[in-house]
N, C-alpha and C positions, 0 to 999 in steps of 0.2 A: 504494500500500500504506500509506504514513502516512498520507494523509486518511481510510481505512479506519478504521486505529488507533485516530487522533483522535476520531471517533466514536465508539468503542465506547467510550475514556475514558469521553467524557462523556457516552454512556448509564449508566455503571457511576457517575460520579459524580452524576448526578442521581436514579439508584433508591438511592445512600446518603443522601443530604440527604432523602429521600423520608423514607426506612426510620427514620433518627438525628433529627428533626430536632428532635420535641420534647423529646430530651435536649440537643440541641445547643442549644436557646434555652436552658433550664436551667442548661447549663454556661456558657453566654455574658454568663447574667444577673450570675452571680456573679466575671467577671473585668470587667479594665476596659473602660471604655467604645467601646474600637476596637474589640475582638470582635464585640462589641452590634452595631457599627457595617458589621464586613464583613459578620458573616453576614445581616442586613439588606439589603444591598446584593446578597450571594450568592442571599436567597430573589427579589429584584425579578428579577436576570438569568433563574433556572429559571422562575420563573411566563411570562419572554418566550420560554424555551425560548434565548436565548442563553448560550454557554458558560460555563460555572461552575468547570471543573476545576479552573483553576490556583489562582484564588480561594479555594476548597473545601479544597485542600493546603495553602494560605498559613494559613487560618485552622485546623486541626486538628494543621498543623505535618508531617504524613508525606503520601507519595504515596498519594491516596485508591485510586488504581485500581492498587495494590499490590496484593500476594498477601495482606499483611496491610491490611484496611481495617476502619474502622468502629468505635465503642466497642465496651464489652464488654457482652456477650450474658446474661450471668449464668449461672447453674448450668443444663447441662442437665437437661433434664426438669422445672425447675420453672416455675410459670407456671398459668395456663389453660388447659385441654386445648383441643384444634386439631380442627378439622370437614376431616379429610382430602379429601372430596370436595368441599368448596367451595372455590375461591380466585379469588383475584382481581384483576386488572391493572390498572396504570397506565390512566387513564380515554382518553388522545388517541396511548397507545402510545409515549411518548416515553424513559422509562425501562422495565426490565428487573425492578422491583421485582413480589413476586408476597405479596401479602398473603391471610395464613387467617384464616377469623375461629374466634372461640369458638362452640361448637356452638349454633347456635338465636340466634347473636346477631346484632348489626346489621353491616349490609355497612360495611365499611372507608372512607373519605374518603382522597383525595390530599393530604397533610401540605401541599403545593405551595401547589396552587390550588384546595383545599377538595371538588373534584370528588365526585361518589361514583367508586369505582373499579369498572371493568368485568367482570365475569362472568368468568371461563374457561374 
């Protein structure tokens, strides 16, 4: 049952690094240089698909695969409107991440490993 767990962790934490990450470099850039430096080390381990969670916690500071995870989302409803029937998976199935794109726009890339993401 804990090897189970463990798993799901870190499917949960690698569709958040998926979902956050280009805010997460944003926010990395502008602290010191060890930030820079884990989540660097965080993206090499996900692109090997080896574990990241604790990593991932260490450097955000809370339990990513908490009930609370993740930066913040911004105001709902605002944004780009969302193409309900299309969306789209993680490219090798490895995370849980499900990306929509804007109506008529271009399919999604895995923040990861640049992938395009898969159909659903």
């Amino acid at each position: 049952m804990k090897k189970e767990q463990l798993k799901r962790d870190e499917r949960r934490a690698l569709s958040m690094l998926c979902e956050e990450l280009p805010a997460l470099r944003a926010l990395c850039a502008a602290e010191p240089e060890g930030k820079l430096l884990l989540l660097s080390e965080i993206e090499t381990k996900a692109r090997a698909r080896a574990p990241i969670h604790p990593l991932l916690s260490r450097l955000v500071g809370v339990n990513v695969t908490g009930p609370v995870r993740g930066l913040g989302r911004g105001l709902p409803g605002a944004g780009a409107g969302r193409a309900d029937e299309e969306t789209f998976g993680c490219p090798d199935q490895a995370c849980d991440r499900i990306a929509e794109t804007v109506p008529a726009g271009p399919a999604p890339h895995c923040a990861i490993t640049g992938l395009p993401m898969r159909r659903n």
